[in-house]
C-alpha positions as CSV (number, residue, x, y, z in Angstrom):
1,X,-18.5,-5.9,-10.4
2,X,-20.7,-8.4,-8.0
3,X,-17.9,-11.3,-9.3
4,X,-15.1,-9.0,-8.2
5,X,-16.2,-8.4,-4.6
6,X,-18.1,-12.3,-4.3
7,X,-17.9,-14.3,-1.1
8,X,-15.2,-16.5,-2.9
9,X,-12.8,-13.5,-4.0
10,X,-12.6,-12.7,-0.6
11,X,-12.2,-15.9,1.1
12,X,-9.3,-16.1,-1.5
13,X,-7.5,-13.0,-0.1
14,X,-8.0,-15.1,3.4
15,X,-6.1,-18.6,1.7
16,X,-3.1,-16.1,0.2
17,X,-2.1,-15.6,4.5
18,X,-2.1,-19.1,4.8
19,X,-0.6,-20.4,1.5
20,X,0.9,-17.3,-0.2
21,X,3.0,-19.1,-2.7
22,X,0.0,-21.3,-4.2
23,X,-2.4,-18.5,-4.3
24,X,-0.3,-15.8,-5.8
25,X,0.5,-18.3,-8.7
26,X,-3.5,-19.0,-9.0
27,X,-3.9,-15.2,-9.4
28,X,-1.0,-14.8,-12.0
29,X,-2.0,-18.1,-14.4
30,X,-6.1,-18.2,-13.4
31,X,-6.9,-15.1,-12.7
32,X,-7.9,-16.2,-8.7
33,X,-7.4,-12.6,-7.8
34,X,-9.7,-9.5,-7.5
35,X,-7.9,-5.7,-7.9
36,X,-11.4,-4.0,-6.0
37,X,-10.8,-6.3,-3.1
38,X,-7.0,-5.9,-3.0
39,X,-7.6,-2.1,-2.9
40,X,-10.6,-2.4,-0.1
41,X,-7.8,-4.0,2.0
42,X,-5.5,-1.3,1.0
43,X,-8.3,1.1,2.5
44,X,-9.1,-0.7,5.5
45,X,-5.2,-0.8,6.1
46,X,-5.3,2.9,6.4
47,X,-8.2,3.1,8.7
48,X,-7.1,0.1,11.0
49,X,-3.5,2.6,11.2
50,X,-5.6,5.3,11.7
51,X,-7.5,3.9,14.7
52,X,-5.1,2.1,16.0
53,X,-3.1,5.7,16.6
54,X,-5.9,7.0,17.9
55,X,-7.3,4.2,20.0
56,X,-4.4,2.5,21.7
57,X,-4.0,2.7,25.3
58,X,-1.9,5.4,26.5
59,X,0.8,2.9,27.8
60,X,1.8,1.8,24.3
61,X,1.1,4.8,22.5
62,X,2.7,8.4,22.8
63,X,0.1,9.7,19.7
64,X,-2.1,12.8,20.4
65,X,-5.3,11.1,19.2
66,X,-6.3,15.1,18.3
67,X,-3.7,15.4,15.8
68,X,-4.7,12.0,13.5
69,X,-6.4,12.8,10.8
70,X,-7.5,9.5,9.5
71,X,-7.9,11.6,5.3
72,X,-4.8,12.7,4.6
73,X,-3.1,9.3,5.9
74,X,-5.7,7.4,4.0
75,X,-4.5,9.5,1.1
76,X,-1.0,9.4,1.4
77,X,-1.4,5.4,1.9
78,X,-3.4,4.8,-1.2
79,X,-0.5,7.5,-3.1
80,X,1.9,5.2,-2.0
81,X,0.0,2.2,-3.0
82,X,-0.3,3.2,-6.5
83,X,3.6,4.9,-6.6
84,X,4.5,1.3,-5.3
85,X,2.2,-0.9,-7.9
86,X,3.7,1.6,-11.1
87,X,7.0,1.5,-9.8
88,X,7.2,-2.1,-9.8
89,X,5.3,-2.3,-12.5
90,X,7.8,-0.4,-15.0
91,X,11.5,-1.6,-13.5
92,X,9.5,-5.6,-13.8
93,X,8.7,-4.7,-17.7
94,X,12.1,-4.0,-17.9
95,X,13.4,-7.3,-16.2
96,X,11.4,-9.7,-18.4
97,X,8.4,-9.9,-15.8
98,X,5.4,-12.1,-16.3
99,X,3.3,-9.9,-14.2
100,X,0.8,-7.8,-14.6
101,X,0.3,-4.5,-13.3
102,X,-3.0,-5.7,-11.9
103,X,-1.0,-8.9,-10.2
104,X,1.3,-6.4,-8.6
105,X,-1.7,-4.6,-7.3
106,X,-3.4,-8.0,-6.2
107,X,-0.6,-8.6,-4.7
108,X,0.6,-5.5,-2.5
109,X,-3.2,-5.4,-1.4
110,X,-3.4,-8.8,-0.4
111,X,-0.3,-8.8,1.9
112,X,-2.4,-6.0,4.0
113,X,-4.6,-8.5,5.0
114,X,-1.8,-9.6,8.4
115,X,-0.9,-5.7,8.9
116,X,-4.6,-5.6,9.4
117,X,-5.5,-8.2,11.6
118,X,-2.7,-7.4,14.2
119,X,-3.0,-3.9,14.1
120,X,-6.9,-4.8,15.5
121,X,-5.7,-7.4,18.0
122,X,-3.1,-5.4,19.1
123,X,-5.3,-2.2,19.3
124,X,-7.7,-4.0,21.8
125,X,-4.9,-5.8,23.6
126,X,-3.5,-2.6,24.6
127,X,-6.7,-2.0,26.8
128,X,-5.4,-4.9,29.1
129,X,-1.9,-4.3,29.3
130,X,0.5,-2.8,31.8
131,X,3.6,-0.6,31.1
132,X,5.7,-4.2,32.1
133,X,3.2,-5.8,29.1
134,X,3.7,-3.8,26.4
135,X,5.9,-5.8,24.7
136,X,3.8,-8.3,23.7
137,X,1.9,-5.5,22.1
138,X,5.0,-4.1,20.0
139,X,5.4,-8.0,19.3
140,X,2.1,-8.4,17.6
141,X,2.5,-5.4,15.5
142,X,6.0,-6.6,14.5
143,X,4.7,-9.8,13.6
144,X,1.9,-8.0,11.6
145,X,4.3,-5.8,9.4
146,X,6.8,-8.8,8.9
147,X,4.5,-11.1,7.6
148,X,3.0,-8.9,5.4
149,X,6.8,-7.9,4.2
150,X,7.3,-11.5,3.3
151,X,4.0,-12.1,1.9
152,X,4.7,-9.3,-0.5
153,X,8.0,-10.1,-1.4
154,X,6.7,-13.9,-2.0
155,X,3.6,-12.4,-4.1
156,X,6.2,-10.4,-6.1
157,X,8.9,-13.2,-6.7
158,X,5.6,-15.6,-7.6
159,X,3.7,-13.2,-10.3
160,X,7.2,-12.2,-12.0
161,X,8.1,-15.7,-12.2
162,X,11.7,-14.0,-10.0
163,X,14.5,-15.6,-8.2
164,X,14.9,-14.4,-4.8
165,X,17.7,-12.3,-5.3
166,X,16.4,-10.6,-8.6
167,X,13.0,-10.0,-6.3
168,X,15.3,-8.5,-3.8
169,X,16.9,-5.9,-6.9
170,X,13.7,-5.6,-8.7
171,X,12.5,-4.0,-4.8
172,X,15.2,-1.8,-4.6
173,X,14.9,-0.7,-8.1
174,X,11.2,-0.1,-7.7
175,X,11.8,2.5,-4.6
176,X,13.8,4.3,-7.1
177,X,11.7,4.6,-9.7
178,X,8.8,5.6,-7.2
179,X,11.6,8.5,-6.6
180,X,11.6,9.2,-10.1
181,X,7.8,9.7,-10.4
182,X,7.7,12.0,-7.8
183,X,10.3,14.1,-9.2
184,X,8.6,14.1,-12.5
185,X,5.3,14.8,-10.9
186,X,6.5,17.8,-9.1
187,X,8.4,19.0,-12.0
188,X,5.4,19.0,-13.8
189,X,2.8,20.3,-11.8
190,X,5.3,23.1,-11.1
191,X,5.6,23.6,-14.6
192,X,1.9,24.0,-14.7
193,X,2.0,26.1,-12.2
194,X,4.3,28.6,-14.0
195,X,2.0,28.5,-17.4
196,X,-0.7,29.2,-15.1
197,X,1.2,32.7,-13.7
198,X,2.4,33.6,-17.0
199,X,-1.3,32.9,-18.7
200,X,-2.7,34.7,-15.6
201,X,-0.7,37.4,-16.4
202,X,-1.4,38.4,-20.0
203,X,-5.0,38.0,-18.8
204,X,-4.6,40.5,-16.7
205,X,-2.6,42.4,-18.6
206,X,-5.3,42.8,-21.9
207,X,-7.7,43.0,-19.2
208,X,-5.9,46.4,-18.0
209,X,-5.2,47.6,-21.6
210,X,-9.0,47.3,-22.9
């Protein structure tokens, strides 16, 4: 576990910003890449969000800091993280991927690393700004979620060994089975939910009759 979160797996997550298509072929073929660190940056994603909606100036941000609660979006970020890394996962095993589920991972976690920096910067930088300069603020946080977009789609297209375009379907086809698990998830916890009632039930009912 010390390897996984050493000095050098994390200056690695630092070289993917700066040369994404080399590094994200170094963690597919030599195994460059570290899934605790990917999901740490996946974390301190949510919490970066999560301050950054309750810390921005007033002039760029309409939030009630009162109503963030930094859980459930931490939650609901790391939910999606996982729907995203399965989905992918499944539709690329399908499409003669070369990838890993634990490359996908690596790489959806790595591409935070931008979100995360700007989301900072742009935090403090709203301190300093007037109503007239808050678009330099919605600037950085643009740049931020692009270049994280791309870095993912790069990471994606790299591990799979992928084309562009068949990146671009294998995307598309991933939100749709991250639909999929959902609806089979609820079905089945609803199923659940209705053996529970109707075990609950006879309980109940040889509870009454003794």
């Amino acid at each position: 576990m010390k390897e996984l979160f050493s000095k050098d797996k994390w200056k690695y997550a630092f070289y993917t910003v700066s040369h994404p298509m080399d590094a994200y072929y170094e963690i597919r073929h030599r195994e460059r890449g570290s899934v605790p660190v990917a999901f740490v940056l996946v974390i301190l994603f949510s919490f970066t969000f999560s301050i950054n909606r309750m810390a921005a100036s007033f002039v760029v941000n309409d939030v009630d800091p009162l109503t963030v609660n930094a859980l459930p979006e931490l939650i609901s970020v790391l939910l999606l993280y996982g729907l995203f890394c399965v989905g992918n996962w499944s539709i690329t095993c399908l499409m003669n991927g070369e990838g890993r589920l634990k490359d996908t991972a690596i790489a959806v976690g790595y591409a935070m690393t931008p979100m995360i920096v700007c989301f900072n910067i742009g935090t403090v930088f709203s301190w300093f700004v007037s109503e007239d300069e808050g678009a330099f603020y919605t600037i950085i946080i643009a740049l931020g979620i692009a270049y994280a977009l791309i870095m993912a789609l790069m990471g994606i297209m790299q591990i799979h060994n992928y084309t562009l375009g068949k990146t671009l379907i294998t995307i598309f086809l991933t939100f749709i089975a991250m639909f999929i698990i959902i609806f089979i998830a609820l079905l089945l916890f609803d199923l659940l939910n209705q053996l529970y009632s109707f075990v609950y039930s006879i309980y109940q009912e040889l509870i009454f009759r003794v």
